[in-house]
C-alpha positions as CSV (number, residue, x, y, z in Angstrom):
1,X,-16.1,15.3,25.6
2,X,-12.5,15.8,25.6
3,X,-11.8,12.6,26.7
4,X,-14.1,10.6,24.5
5,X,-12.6,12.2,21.6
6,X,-8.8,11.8,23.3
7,X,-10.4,7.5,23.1
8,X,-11.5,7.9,20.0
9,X,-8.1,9.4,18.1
10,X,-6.1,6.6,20.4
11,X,-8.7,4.0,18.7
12,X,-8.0,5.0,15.3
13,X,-4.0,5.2,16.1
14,X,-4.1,2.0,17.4
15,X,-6.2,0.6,14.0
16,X,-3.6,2.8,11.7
17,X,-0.8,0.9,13.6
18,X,-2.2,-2.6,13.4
19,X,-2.9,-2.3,9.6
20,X,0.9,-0.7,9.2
21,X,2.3,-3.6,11.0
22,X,0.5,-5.8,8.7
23,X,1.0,-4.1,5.4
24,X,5.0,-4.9,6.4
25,X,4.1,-8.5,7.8
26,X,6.2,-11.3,6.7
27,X,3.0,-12.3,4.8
28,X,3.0,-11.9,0.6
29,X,0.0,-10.2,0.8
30,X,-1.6,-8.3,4.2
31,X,-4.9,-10.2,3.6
32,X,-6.9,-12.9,1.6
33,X,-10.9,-11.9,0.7
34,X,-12.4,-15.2,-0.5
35,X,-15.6,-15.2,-2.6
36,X,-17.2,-18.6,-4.7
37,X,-18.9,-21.8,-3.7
38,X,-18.3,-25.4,-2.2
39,X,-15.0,-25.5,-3.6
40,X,-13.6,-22.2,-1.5
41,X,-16.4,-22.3,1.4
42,X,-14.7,-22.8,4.9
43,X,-17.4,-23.1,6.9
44,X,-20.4,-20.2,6.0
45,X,-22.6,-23.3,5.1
46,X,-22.4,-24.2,8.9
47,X,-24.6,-21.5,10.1
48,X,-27.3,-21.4,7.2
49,X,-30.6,-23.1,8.1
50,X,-31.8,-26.3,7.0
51,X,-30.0,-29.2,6.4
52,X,-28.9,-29.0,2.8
53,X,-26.0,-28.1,1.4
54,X,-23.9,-28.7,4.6
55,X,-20.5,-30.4,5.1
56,X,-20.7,-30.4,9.1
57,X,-20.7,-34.2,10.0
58,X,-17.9,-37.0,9.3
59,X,-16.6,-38.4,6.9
60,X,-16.3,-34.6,6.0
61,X,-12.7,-33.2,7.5
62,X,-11.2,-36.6,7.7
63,X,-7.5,-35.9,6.6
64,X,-7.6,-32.9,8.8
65,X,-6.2,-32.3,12.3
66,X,-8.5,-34.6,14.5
67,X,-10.0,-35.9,11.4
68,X,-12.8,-33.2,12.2
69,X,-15.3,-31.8,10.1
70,X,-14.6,-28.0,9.0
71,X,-17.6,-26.9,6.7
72,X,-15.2,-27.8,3.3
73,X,-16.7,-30.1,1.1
74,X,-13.7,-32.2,1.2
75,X,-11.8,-34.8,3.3
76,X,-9.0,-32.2,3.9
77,X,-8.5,-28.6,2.6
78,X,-9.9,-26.5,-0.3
79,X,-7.6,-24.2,-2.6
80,X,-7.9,-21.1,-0.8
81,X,-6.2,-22.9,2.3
82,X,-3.2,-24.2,-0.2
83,X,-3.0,-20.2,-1.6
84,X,-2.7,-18.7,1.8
85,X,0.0,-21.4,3.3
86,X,1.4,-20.9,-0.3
87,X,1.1,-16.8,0.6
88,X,2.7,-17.8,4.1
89,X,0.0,-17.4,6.3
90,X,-0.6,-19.2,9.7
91,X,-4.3,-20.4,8.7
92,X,-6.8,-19.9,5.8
93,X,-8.8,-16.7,6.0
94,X,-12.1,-17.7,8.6
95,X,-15.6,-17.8,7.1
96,X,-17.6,-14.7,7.5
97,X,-20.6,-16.1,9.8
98,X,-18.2,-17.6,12.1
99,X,-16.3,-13.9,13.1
100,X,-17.5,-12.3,16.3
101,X,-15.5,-9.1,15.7
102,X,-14.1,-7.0,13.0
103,X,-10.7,-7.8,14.1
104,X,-10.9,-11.3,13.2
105,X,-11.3,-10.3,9.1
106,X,-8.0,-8.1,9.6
107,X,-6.1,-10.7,7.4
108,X,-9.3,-11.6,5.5
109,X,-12.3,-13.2,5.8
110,X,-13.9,-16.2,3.0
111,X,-17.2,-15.5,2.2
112,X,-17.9,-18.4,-0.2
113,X,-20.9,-20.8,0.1
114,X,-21.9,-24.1,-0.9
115,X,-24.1,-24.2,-3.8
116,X,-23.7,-20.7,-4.5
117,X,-23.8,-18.9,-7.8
118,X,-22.7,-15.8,-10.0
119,X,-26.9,-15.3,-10.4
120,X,-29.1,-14.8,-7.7
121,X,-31.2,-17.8,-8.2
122,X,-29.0,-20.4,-8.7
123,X,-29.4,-21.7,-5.0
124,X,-30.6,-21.1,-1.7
125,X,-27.1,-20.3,-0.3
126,X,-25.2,-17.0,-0.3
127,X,-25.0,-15.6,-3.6
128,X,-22.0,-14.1,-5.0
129,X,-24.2,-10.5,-4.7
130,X,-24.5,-11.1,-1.2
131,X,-21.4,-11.9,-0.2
132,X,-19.9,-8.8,-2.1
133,X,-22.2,-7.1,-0.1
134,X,-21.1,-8.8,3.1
135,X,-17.7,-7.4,2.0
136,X,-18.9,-4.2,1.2
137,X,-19.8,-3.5,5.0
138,X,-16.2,-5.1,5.8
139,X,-14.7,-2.1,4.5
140,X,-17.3,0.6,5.6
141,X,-16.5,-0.4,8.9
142,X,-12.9,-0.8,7.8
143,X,-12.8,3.2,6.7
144,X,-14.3,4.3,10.1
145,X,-11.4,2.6,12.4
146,X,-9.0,3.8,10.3
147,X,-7.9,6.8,7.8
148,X,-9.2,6.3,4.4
149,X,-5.4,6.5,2.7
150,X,-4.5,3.9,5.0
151,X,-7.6,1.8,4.0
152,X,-7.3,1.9,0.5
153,X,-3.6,1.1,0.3
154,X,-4.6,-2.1,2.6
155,X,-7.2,-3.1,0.2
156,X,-5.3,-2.5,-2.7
157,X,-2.6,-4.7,-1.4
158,X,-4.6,-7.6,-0.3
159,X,-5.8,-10.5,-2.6
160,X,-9.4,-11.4,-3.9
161,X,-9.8,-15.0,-4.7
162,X,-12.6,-16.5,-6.8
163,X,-13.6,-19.4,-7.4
164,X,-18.0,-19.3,-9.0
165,X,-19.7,-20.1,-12.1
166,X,-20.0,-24.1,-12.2
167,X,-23.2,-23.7,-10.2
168,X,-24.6,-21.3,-12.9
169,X,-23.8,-23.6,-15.7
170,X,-25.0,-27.0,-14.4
171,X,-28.3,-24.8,-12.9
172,X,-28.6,-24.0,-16.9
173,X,-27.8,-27.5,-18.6
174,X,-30.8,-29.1,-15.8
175,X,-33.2,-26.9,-16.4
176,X,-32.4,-26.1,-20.6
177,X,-30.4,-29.3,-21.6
178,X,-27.6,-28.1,-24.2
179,X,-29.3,-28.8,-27.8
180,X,-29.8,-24.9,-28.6
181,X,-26.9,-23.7,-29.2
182,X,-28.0,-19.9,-29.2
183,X,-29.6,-20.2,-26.0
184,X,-26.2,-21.1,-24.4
185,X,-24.7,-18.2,-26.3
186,X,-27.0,-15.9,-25.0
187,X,-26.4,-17.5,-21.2
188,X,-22.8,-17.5,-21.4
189,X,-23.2,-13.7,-22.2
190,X,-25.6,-12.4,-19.3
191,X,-23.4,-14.9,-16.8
192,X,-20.2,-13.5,-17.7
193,X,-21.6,-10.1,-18.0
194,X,-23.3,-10.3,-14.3
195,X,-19.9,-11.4,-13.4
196,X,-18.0,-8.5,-14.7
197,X,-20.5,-6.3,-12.6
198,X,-19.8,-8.1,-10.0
199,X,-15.8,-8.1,-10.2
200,X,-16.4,-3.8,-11.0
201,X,-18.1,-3.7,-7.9
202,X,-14.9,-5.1,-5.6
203,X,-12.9,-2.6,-7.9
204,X,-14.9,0.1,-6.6
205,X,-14.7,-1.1,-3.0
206,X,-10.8,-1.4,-3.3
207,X,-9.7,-4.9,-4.5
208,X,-7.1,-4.5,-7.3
209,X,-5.1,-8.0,-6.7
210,X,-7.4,-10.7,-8.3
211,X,-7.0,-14.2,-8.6
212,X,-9.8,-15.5,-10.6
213,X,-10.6,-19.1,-11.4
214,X,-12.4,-20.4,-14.3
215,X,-14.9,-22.9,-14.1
216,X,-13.9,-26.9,-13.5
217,X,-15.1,-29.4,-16.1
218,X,-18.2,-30.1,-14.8
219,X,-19.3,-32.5,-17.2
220,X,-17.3,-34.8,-15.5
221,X,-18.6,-35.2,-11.9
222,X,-19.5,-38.2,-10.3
223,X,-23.2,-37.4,-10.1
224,X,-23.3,-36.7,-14.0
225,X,-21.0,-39.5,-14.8
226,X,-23.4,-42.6,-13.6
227,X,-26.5,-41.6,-15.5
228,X,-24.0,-42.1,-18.8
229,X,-23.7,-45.4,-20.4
230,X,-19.8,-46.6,-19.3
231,X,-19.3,-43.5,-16.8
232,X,-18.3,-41.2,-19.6
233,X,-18.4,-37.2,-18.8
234,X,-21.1,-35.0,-20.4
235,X,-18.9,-32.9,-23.0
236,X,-21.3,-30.8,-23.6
237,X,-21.6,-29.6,-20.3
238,X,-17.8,-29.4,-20.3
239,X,-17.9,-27.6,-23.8
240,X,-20.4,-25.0,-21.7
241,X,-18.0,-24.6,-19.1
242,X,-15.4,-23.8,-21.8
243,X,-17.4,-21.4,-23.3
244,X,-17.2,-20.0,-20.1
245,X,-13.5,-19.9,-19.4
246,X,-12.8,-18.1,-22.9
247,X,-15.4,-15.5,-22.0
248,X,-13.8,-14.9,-18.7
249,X,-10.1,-15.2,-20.1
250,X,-10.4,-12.8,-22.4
251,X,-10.0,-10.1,-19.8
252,X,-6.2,-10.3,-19.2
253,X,-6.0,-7.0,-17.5
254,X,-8.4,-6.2,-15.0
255,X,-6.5,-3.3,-13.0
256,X,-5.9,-0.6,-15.9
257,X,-8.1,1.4,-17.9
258,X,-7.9,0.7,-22.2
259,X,-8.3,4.5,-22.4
260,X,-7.0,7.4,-20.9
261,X,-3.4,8.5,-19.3
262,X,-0.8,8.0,-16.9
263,X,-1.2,5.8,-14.2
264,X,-3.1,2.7,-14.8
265,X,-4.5,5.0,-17.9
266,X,-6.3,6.2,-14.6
267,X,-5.1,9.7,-13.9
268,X,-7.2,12.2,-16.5
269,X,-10.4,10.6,-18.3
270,X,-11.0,9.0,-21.7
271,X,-11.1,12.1,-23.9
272,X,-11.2,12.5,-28.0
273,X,-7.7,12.6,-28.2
274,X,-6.5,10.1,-26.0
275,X,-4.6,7.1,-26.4
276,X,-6.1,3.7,-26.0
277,X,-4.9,0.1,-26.1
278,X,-5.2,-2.0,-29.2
279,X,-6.3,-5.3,-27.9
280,X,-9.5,-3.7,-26.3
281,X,-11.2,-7.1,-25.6
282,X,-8.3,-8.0,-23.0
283,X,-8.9,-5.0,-21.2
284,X,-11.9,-5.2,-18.1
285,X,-12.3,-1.3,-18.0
286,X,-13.0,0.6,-20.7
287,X,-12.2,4.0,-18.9
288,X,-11.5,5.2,-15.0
């Protein structure tokens, strides 16, 4: 028994020093956590069954080494891979279903899929839900190899891109077309809220860097584009995506509470007599 535990304290050492090594690396963050769709996916796609929504066969990858297919949905690299060379790392974050071990996601792991969404239903792929989830038991297993301190300061360090919603929004304009201008009110509201949720969750796991991307103007993809008389792009759909942006936008700071004191307004609780910001609707937290 001795001995197993004598293993077991060496194990975590050895996980304390490897995270301590890499919280001083030469890196501008100690890891990258990638969540969206086809424009950030690496690869998940690959191992999904089926057929659809795959990028696993040529002309896919051709301005890559060995003009290879990867699993992007491009001919070269997505813009995750240009933020982590940007970040000085030796290669973009792998996707999740391709790791074998725990020790591959140690720098960070892309969870992003193809076709993917900020709802549930938008596709068949991996929702944003599930690949927070996917996340989620990153870091369980993360706090069991190595001191929670230690954990949390790795996390908090480390970046979360996000790259979602355009999915969402051109799910919405087949299914609802874009004539009732309440309706897309009232979808840009639950989308964006869902997607708050979803950005409280990582919060609560440990993510405090974000980078967060609005949607693209998807009124103007090809697909779109050659159903309009003279190729034009759907502005409406772009207007939608917009709508989108602004509602996302307005949180400016998502790190520090509007109400409450010291540190991040973190450190006591929003009470009667406490000071809160002015400019509320910047603010993603309300309290600790």
């Amino acid at each position: 028994m001795e001995r197993k535990m004598g293993l077991l304290l060496l194990a975590a050492a050895f996980s304390a020093a490897v995270f301590t090594r890499m919280a001083a690396a030469s890196t501008a963050v100690p890891a990258i956590y990638a969540f969206g769709d086809s424009l950030t996916d690496v690869g998940n796609n690959n191992f999904l069954p089926g057929n659809q929504a795959k990028a696993n066969f040529p002309p896919y990858g051709i301005d890559v080494p060995r003009s290879r297919p990867t699993g992007r949905f491009s001919s070269g690299y997505n813009g995750v891979d240009f933020v982590a060379k940007k970040l000085k790392f030796n290669k973009s974050p792998p996707a999740y279903l391709s790791i074998s071990n725990d020790a591959q996601a140690y720098r960070g792991v892309n969870f992003a899929s193809g076709g993917s969404g900020i709802f549930d239903a938008t596709n068949f792929s991996i929702s944003l839900n599930q690949q927070i989830k996917y996340f989620k038991g990153i870091t369980r297993r993360l706090r069991t190899r190595i001191c929670g301190g230690t954990a949390d300061r790795f996390l908090s360090r480390s970046l979360f891109f996000l790259f979602t919603g355009a999915n969402d929004l051109f799910g919405f304009y087949v299914n609802f077309g874009l004539k009732n201008e309440t309706q897309q009110q009232l979808f840009i509201g639950q989308l964006t809220g869902q997607y708050r949720n979803q950005l409280e969750t990582l919060y609560d796991l440990g993510a405090r860097k974000f980078a967060v991307f609005g949607s693209s103007l998807i009124g103007c993809i090809p697909i779109l584009r050659v159903s309009v008389p003279g190729g034009k792009c759907v502005e409406d759909l772009n207007d939608l995506a917009q709508q989108f942006n602004k509602a996302t936008d307005r949180f400016t700071d998502i790190v520090s509470a509007c109400c409450g004191s010291g540190r991040l307004n973190a450190e006591s609780e929003c009470r009667s007599n406490s000071t809160y910001c002015s400019n509320r609707g910047k603010y993603f937290f309300w309290d600790r």
